[in-house]
N, C-alpha and C positions, 0 to 999 in steps of 0.2 A: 143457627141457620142450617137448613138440610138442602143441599144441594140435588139436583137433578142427574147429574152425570159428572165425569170426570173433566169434562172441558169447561164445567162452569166452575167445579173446587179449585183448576186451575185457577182460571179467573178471582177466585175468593181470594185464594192465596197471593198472586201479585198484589194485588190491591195493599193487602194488610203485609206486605213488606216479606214474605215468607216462604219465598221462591226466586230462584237466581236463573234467568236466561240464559245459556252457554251456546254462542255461536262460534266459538273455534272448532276447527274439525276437530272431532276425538276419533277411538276406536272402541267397537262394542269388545273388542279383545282384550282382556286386565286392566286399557287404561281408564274407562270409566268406572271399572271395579277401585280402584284405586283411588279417583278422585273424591268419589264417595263415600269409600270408607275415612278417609280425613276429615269428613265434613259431618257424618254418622258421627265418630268418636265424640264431636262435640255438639251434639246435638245441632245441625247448624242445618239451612234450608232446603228448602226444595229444589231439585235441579231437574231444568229441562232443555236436553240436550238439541240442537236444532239441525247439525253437520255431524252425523253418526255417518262413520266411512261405510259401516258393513252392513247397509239398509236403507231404505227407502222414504223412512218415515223418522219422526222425533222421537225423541223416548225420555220418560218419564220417571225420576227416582227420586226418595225420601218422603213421599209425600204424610207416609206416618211417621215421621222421623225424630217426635218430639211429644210432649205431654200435649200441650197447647194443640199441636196438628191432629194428635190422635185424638182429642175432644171436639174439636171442630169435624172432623170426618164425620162422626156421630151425633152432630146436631148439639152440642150440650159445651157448657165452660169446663165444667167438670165433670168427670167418667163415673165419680161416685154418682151422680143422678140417676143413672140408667140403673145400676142397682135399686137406688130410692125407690125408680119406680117398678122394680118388681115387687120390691119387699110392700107396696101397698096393692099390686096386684094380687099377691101370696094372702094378704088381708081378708080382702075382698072375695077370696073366692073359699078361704074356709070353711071347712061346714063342722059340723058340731062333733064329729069325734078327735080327739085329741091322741090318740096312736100313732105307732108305728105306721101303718098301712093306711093311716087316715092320710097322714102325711104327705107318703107316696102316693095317695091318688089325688093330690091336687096337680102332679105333671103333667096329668092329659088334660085337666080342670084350665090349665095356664094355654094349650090349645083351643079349646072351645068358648076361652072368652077374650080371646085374639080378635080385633075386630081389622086385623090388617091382611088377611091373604092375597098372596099373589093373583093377579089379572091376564089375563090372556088378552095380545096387543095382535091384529092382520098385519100391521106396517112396520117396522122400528130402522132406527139410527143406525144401527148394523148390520143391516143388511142394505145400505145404501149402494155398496161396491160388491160386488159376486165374483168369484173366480172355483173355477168348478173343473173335476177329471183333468186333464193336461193342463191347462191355467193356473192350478195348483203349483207356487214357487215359496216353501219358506223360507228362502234364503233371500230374502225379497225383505223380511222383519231384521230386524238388528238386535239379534237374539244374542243375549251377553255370553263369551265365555270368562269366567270370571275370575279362576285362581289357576296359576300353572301348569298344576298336575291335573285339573279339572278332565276327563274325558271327552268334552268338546262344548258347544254350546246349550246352556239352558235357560230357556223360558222360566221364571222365577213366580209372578206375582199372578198368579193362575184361580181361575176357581174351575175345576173338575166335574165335571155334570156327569152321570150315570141314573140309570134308573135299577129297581132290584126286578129282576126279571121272573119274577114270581108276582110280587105284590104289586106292583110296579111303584112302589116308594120310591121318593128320589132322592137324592143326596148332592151337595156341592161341595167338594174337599180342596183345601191348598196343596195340589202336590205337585212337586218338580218337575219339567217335561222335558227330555232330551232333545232334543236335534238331531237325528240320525243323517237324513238328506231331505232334499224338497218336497216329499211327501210322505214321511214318515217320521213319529217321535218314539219316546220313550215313557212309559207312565209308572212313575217311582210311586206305587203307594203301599205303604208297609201292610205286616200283615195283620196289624191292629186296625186297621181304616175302612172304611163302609165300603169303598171302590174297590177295594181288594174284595167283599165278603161276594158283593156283584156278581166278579169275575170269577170268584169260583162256584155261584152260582149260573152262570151261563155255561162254566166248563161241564158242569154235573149237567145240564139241559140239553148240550150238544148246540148252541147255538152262538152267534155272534152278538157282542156288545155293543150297543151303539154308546160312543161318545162326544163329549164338546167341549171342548177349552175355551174358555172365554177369556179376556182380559180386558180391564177395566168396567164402568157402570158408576155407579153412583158410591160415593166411598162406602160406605155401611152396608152395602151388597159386598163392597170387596171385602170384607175382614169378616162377614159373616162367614166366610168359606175356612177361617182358621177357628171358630169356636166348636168348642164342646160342649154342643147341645144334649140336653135328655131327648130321650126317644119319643119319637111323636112331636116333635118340632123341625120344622124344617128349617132351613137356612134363609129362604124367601121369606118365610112369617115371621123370624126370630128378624129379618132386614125392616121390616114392615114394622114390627113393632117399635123399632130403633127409632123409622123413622118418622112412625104417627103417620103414615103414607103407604098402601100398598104397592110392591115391586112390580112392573109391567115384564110378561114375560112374549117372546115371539118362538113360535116353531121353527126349528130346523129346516134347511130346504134338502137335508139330502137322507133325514129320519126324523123321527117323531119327539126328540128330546127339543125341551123347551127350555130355553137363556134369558138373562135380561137384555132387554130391547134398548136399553142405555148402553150395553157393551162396546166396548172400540172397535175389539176384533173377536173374530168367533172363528173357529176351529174346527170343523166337522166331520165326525170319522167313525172307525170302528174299531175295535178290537178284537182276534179270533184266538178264540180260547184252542182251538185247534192246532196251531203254528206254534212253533219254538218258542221260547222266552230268548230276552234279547239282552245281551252285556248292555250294563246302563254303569253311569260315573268311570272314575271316579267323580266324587263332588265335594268341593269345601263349603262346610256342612255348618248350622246353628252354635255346632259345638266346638267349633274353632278349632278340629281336626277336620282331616280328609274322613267321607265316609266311604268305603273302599266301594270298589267296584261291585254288582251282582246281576242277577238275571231276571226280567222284569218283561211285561209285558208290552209288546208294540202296538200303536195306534195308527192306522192306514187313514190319513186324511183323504176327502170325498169335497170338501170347499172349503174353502176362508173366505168370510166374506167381514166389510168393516164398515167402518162410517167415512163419508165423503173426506173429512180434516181427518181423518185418526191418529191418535197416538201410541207409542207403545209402551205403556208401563210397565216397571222390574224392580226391581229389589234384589240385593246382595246380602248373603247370609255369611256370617266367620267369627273370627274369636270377636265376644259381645266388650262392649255396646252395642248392638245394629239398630236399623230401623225397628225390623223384629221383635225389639225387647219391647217397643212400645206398643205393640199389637197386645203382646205379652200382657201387657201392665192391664191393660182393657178388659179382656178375659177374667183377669182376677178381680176385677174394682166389681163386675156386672155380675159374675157369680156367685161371688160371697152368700148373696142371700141363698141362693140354692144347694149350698153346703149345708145353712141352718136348718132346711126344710127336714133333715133327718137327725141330725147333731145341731138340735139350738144351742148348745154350751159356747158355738166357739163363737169369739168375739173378732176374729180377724183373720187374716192369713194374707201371706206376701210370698213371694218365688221369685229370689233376684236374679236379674237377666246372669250374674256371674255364675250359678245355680244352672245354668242351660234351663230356665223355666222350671222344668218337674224335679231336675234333681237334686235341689234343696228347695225347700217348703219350711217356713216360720207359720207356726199356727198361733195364735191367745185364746185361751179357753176362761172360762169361768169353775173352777175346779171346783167343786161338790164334793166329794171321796176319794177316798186312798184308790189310787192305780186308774184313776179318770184319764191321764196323761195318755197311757196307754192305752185306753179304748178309744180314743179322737184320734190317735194315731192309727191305730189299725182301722177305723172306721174310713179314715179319708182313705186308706191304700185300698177300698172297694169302691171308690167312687169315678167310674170311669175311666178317663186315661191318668187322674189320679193315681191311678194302679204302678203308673211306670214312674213313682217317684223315687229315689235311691236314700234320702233321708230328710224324715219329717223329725223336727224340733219342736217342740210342744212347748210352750210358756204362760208363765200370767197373766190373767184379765189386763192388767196396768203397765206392761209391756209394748211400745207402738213398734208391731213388727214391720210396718216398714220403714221403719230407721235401723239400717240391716247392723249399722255398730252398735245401736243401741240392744238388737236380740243377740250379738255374737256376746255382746259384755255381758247380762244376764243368762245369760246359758253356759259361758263358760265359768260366770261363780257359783252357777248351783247344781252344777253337776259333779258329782261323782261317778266315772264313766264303768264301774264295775256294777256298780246297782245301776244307774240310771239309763241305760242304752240295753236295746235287744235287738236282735239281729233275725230277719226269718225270710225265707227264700222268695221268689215271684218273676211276674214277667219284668221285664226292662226293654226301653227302648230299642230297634234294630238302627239306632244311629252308634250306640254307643258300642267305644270299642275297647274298653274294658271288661266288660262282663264275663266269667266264665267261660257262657255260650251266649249263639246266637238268640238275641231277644230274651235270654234268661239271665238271672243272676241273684243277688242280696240286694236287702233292703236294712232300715237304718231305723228306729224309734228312739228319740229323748227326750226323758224327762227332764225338761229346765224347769218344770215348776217348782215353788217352795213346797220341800217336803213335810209330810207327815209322820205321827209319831208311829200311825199305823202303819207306813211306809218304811218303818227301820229307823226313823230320825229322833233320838232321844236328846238329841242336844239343844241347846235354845240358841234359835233361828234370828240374825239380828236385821235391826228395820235397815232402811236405803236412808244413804245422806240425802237429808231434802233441806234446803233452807225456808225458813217459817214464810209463809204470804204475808206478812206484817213488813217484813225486810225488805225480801222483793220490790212490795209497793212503793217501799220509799226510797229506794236504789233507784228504782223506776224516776221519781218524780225527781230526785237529785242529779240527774246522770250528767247533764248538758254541761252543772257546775262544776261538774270532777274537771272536765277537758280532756276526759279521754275518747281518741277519735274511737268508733263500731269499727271502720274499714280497717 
């Protein structure tokens, strides 16, 4: 089922049991950081807060908060499908060279035969309520502050609109937005992210950026703002394609950037590359540290404007499990195929939420030759924000890496960590507060595969305990008469 907007996934969700009403007063101050994360831990439902002390409006958390939720967002029982159907798009759209670069030109091939592009809407849902120059109050939203040491309140569950002020490509990013005061935030986007590259494209212009924060729309618009798209796809077509529906977009009323018409709230402003940069966090970050404080650019809000009922959706980030992980898990089930577009070898790949996502990666490859291990592994550390992984493990075809005990056991018996790990420098994350330096630091390659003799391995290699399918089967059909209870 592909929902319309965010007030009708509500709606799905009470229905099918998967969302919990909360009308006692809470507080957008740690205590709903709090009740959330108990219920995060266990994967447990949607909450919708109705008596938010520090705001005007309800607010809205977990609604990806689970396998089952994060498939339903995206129309589908299972997240493997949306893969499926690229990998018969990727089909489809082949043409007869079988290369390198044949490869790489089916990315734009997957744009131009996208039959879902974004629409241009005169009227939408969000713009039902206007407030504009002095009207402008965010302290009117019940913007979470979440953890302690946090540096004040932030808008969480964001999608980022920018246009590139040259080409005028647009971009949608999930990034964190401060609360400075009622008209003014903070726009944390690192220096690996499209809205960063904007911004210092507008600073080299001499010109001002226009922006838009949005929050909420239809779920599959929302989560398109945390994937990582190839170039020449945008986040509205890659939403469109999700949803076999294209995304209605409305114009701004105070500049020309364009949001989805489904949105709750819209955010309308600028940014001037000319003015200061502005202390932003601290903030308790994906990776279940504090990411410290730093200096970041401010956005001068010009309107907010929302829909007549609005809601306010957020999400809270910190040591995983979170919502998060299960955005997370999405990303990987949906691009898999587009890892094979350059590397058919690999047969899988997993990045457990404990991993902080990028920083550990489980690959299966299909091994061909001696030292395969290590080209899929240096091959994924080129593959976009792939880049900022800290350690790729490399394993066998017959390995299901995402049974993370099942690749920690295989890997830990067939490594030898003197041959099989190398070590080579790169970017890293600017959340992480290990590294070296900022944004820089090591990277991690291992070989778990079974080795070769070309590989240094002269000794004979032994097979895995399996017990024969003959047994199994009859284990199977015996079992009820043993009396021993499954639970």
């Amino acid at each position: 089922m592909i929902t319309e907007n965010l007030q009708e996934f509500v709606e799905f969700l009470r229905k099918k049991g998967e969302l919990v009403d909360v009308h006692e007063p809470v507080s957008a101050k740690f205590e709903i950081t709090e009740i959330a994360d108990r219920v995060m831990k266990r994967e447990g439902p949607a909450l919708l807060f109705h008596n938010v002390q520090n705001g005007d409006l309800p607010l809205l958390i977990n609604i990806f908060g689970s396998r089952r939720r994060m498939s339903w967002a995206l129309g589908v029982e299972d997240l493997n499908e949306i893969g499926r159907r690229i990998e018969e798009l990727l089909e489809l759209t082949k043409g007869p060279g079988e290369g390198f670069m044949a490869k790489l030109g089916l990315l734009p091939r997957l744009r131009e035969v996208s039959k879902f592009p974004p629409r241009t809407t005169k009227r939408a849902p969000c713009q039902q309520i206007v407030y504009q120059d002095d009207e402008v109050d965010l302290e009117r939203l019940p913007v979470q502050t979440c953890w302690p040491q946090d540096g004040g309140p932030f808008i969480t569950l964001t999608m980022v609109h920018t246009r590139d002020p040259e080409t005028g490509e647009r971009n949608a990013g999930m990034y964190r937005v401060q609360r400075f005061d009622r008209r003014t935030v903070g726009l944390h986007w690192q220096r690996h992210k499209t809205g960063a590259a904007h911004f210092e494209k507008a600073k080299r212009m001499g010109v001002k950026l226009p922006v838009a924060v949005t929050l909420g729309g239809d779920p599959a618009t929302i989560y398109s703002a945390s994937a990582p798209l190839p170039p020449g796809i945008s986040e509205f077509m890659f939403s469109g394609f999700i949803r076999r529906k294209p995304v209605r977009l409305v114009k701004c009323l105070t500049h020309d950037l364009e949001v989805p018409a489904e949105s709750e709230i819209v955010i309308e402003g600028y940014a001037d590359p000319e003015e200061p940069l502005r202390l932003e966090g601290p903030f308790g970050d994906h990776t279940g540290f504090y990411s410290l404080a730093d200096h970041y650019p401010a956005m001068h809000v010009t309107a907010v404007t929302m829909r007549q009922d609005a809601l306010y959706p957020s999400t809270i980030v910190g040591r995983p499990p979170m919502e998060d992980a299960w955005m997370g898990y999405a990303t990987e089930r949906i691009f898999v195929p587009l890892s094979r577009l350059v590397m058919p070898e690999i047969v899988n790949y997993h990045m457990p939420p404990e991993g902080i996502f990028h920083n550990l990666v489980f690959v299966s490859i299909d091994k061909q030759y001696p030292g395969h291990a290590f080209k899929v592994g240096a091959g994924m550390l080129g593959q976009g924000l792939m880049s900022l992984a800290k350690m790729i493990v490399v394993l066998d075809a017959d390995v299901n890496v995402e049974d993370v005990k099942e690749a920690w056991w295989a890997t830990l018996n067939n490594i030898d960590p003197e041959r099989d790990i190398r070590m080579l420098p790169g970017p890293i994350d600017v959340l992480d507060h290990s590294s070296r330096a900022f944004s820089y630091g090591s990277k991690m390659i291992v070989d778990a595969t079974r080795k070769w003799p070309e590989e240094g391995f002269e000794r004979e290699w032994p097979d895995k305990i399996v017990m024969s399918e003959e047994i199994k089967a009859l284990v199977d059909q015996k079992w009820e008469r043993y009396g021993i209870p499954l639970d």
